[in-house]
C-alpha positions in Angstrom: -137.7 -60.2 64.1 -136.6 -63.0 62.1 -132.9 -63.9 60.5 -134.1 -65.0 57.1 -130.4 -64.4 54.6 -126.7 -64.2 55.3 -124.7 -63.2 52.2 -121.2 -62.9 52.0 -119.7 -60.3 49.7 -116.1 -61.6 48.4 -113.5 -60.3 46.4 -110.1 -58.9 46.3 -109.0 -55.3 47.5 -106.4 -54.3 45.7 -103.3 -51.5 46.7 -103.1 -48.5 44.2 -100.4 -46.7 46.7 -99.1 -47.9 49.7 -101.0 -48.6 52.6 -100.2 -47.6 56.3 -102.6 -49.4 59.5 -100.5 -48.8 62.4 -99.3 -51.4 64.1 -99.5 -49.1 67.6 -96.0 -49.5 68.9 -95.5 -48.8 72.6 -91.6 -48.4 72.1 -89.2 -46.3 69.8 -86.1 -48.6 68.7 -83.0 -46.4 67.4 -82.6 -46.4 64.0 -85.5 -48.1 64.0 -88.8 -48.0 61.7 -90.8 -45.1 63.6 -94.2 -46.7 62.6 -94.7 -50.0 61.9 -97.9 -51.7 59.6 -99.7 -54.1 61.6 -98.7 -57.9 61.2 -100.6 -61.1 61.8 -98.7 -62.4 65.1 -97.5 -65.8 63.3 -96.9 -65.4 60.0 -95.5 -61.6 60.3 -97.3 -60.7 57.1 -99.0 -57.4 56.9 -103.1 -57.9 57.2 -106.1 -55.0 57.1 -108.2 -55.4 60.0 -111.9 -56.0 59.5 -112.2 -53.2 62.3 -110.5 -50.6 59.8 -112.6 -51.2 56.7 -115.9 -51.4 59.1 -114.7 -47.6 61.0 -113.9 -45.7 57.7 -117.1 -47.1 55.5 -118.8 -46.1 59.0 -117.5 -42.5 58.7 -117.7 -41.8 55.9 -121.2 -42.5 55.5 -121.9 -40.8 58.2 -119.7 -37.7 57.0 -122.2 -38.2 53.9 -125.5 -37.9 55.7 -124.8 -34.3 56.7 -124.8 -35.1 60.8 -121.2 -34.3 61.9 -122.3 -31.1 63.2 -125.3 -32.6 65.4 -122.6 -35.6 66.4 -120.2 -33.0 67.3 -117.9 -36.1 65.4 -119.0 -38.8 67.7 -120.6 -41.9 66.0 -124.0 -41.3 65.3 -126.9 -42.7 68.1 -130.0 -43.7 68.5 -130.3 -40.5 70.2 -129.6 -38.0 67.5 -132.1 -40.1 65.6 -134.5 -39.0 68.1 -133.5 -35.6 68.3 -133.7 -35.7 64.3 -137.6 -37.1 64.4 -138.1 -34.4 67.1 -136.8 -31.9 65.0 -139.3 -33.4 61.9 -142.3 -32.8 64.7 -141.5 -29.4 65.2 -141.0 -28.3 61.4 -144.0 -26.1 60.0 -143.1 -27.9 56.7 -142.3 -31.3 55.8 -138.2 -31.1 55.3 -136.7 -33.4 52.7 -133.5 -33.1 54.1 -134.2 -34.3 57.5 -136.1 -36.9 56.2 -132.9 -38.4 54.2 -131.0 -38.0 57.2 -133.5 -39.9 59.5 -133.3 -42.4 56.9 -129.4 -43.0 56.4 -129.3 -42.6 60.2 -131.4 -45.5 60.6 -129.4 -47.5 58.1 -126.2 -46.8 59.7 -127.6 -48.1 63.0 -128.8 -51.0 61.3 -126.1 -51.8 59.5 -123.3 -51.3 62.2 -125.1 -51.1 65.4 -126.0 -48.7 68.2 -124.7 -48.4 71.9 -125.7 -51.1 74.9 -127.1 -47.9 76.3 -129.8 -47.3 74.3 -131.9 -50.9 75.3 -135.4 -49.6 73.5 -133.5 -48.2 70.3 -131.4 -51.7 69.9 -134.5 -53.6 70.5 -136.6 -51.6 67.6 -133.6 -52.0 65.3 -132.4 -55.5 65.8 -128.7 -57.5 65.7 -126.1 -55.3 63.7 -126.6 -56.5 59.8 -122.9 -56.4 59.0 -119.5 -58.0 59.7 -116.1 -57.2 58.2 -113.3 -60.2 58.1 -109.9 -59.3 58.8 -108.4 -59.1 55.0 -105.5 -61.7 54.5 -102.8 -61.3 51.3 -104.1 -63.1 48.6 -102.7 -66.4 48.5 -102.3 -66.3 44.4 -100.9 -63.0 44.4 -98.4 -64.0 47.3 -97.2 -67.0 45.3 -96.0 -64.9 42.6 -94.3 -62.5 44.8 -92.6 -65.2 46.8 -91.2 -66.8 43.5 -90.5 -62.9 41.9 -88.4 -62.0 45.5 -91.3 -59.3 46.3 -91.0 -57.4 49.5 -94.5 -57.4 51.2 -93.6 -54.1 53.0 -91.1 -51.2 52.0 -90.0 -48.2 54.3 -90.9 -44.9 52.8 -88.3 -41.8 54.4 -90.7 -38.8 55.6 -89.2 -35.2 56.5 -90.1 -32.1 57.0 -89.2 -28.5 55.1 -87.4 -25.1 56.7 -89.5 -22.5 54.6 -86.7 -20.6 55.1 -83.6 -22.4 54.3 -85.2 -24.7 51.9 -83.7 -28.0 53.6 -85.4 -31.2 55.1 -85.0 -31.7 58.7 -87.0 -34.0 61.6 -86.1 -37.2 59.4 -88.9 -40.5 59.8 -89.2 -43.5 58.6 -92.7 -45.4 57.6 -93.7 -48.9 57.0 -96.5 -49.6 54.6 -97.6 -52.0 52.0 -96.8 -51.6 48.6 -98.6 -50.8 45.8 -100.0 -54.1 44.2 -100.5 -56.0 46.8 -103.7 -57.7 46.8 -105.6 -58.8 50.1 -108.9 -61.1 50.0 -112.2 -59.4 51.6 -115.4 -60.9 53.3 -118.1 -59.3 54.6 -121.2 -60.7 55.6 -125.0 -58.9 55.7 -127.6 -60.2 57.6 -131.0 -59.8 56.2 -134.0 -60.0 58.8 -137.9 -60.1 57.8 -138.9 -56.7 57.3 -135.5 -55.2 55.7 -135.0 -54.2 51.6 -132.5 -54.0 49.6 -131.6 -50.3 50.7 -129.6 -51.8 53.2 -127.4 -53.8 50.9 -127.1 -50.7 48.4 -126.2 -49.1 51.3 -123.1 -51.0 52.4 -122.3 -50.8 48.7 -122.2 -46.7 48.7 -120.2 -46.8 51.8 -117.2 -49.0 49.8 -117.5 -46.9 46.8 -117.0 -43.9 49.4 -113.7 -46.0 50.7 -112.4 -46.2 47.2 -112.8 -42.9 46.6 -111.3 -41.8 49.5 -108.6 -43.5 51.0 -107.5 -46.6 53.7 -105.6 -46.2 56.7 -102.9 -43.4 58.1 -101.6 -40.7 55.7 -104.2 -40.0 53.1 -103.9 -36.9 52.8 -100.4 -37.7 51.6 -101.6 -40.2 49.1 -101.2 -43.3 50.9 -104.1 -45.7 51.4 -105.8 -45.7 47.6 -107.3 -49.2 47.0 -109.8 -50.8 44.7 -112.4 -53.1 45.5 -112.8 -56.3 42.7 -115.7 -58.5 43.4 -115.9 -62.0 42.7 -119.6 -61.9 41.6 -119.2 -60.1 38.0 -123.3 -58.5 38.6 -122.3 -57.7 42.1 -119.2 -55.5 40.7 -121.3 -53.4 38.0 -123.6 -52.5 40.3 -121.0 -51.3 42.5 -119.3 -49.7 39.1 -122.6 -48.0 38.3 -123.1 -46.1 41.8 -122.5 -42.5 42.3 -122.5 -41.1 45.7 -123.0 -37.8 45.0 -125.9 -38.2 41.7 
C-alpha cells in the first residue's frame, strides 16, 4: 500500500449561533461562569478542536449508515464489519441494504481508523486517510473585531421552569462563542494506491451532515449552527450540490 496524494481542504467555518466546546472545568467558582468554552492556553482565545469536528462528522456518519443498533452506540469496528459480511453469507438473497452498510462501514474505518486491537483489519485497511486541525479565529475576521471592540465570547443565562408556578428557578450561566465569528479549517486526506474518489465524497457528506446538524454542547437548544465556506470555489459547489438523504 502506497501514499500517492495528500490534499488539504481549507476554508473558513463560520458561527450561525453561538457555539459551546466545553472547556471541562474541574472546579465551580461562585458567581462564576458554570461552563466555560475551551481556550488556547496562551492567547486565551476561544479555538474548536480538530478532535470535535473529527467525533461529530464521525457520528454522524455513522448514525447515517443505519448501525447504531448493531454498535449498541459504540464507534463502529472492524468487527461489526465482519459480523455485517457474515450476515451477507448467510442471507438467501443478496440484501442491498447490508451491502451499503458494509460499504460506508468500510469508509468510515478508512477514513478515521479502526482499534490497535484488530491487527489483521488495520493491516487490510491501511493508515487512517484523515486529519482534522485544531480551527483557530480567523485572523481577518479578528482584526475587525479588535478595531470594532467585539467580545470573542458572551455569557448566555440558562434556567429552568416550575410547570406549576410559571417562574424560572436553578439559574446558570454559559460561555460560548458568538454568532459571526469565523474560525479557519484544515483537514487533510490521504490518498493511497487503490482508493477512489468515494472516499473524498465521503468526508464531504459527513461536513454537510455537521452543517446540518449542529457543533458542540447544547444543540438541541440551538447552539452550535455553523457553515462551512471553502476556499476552492469547485470544491464548495460540490459540497453545495450534495444531499444526504437523495
Amino acid at each position: 500500500m502506497k501514499l500517492i496524494q495528500v490534499k488539504e481542504i481549507k476554508g473558513k467555518i463560520i458561527l450561525k449561533t453561538g457555539l459551546h466546546i466545553g472547556a471541562g472545568d474541574t472546579e465551580m467558582r461562585i458567581g462564576g461562569t458554570d461552563n466555560t468554552v475551551i481556550k488556547h492556553p496562551h492567547t486565551l482565545e476561544p479555538y474548536i478542536p480538530g478532535s470535535s469536528l473529527k467525533g461529530k462528522v464521525r457520528s454522524l456518519l455513522e448514525l447515517r449508515s443505519g448501525l447504531m443498533l448493531d454498535t449498541e452506540g459504540e464507534p463502529i469496528t472492524a468487527e461489526i464489519l465482519k459480523k455485517l459480511k457474515k450476515k451477507r453469507e448467510n442471507e438467501s438473497e443478496k440484501s442491498k441494504i447490508i451491502e451499503d452498510q458494509i460499504k460506508e462501514a468500510e469508509m468510515i474505518l478508512k477514513l478515521f481508523g479502526t482499534s490497535g486491537a484488530d491487527v489483521e483489519e488495520a493491516e487490510s485497511f491501511g493508515p487512517t486517510r484523515v486529519s482534522f486541525s485544531d480551527c483557530y479565529i480567523d485572523d481577518s475576521w479578528k482584526k475587525d473585531a479588535i478595531e470594532q471592540n467585539l467580545p470573542f465570547t458572551e455569557i448566555k443565562p440558562e434556567n429552568t421552569i416550575d410547570r406549576i408556578k410559571g417562574t424560572a428557578k436553578n439559574p446558570r450561566f454559559t460561555e460560548r462563542v458568538p454568532a459571526g465569528v469565523e474560525f479557519r479549517f484544515s483537514i487533510s486526506l490521504k490518498k493511497m494506491d487503490g482508493d477512489d474518489e468515494s472516499l473524498e465524497d465521503f468526508l464531504l457528506l459527513g461536513l454537510k451532515l455537521l452543517q446540518m446538524d449542529a457543533l458542540g454542547g447544547n444543540g438541541s437548544r440551538g447552539d452550535g449552527k455553523v457553515k462551512f465556506k471553502f476556499d476552492d470555489s469547485e470544491f464548495q459547489q460540490k459540497f453545495n450540490n450534495i444531499n444526504p438523504f437523495f
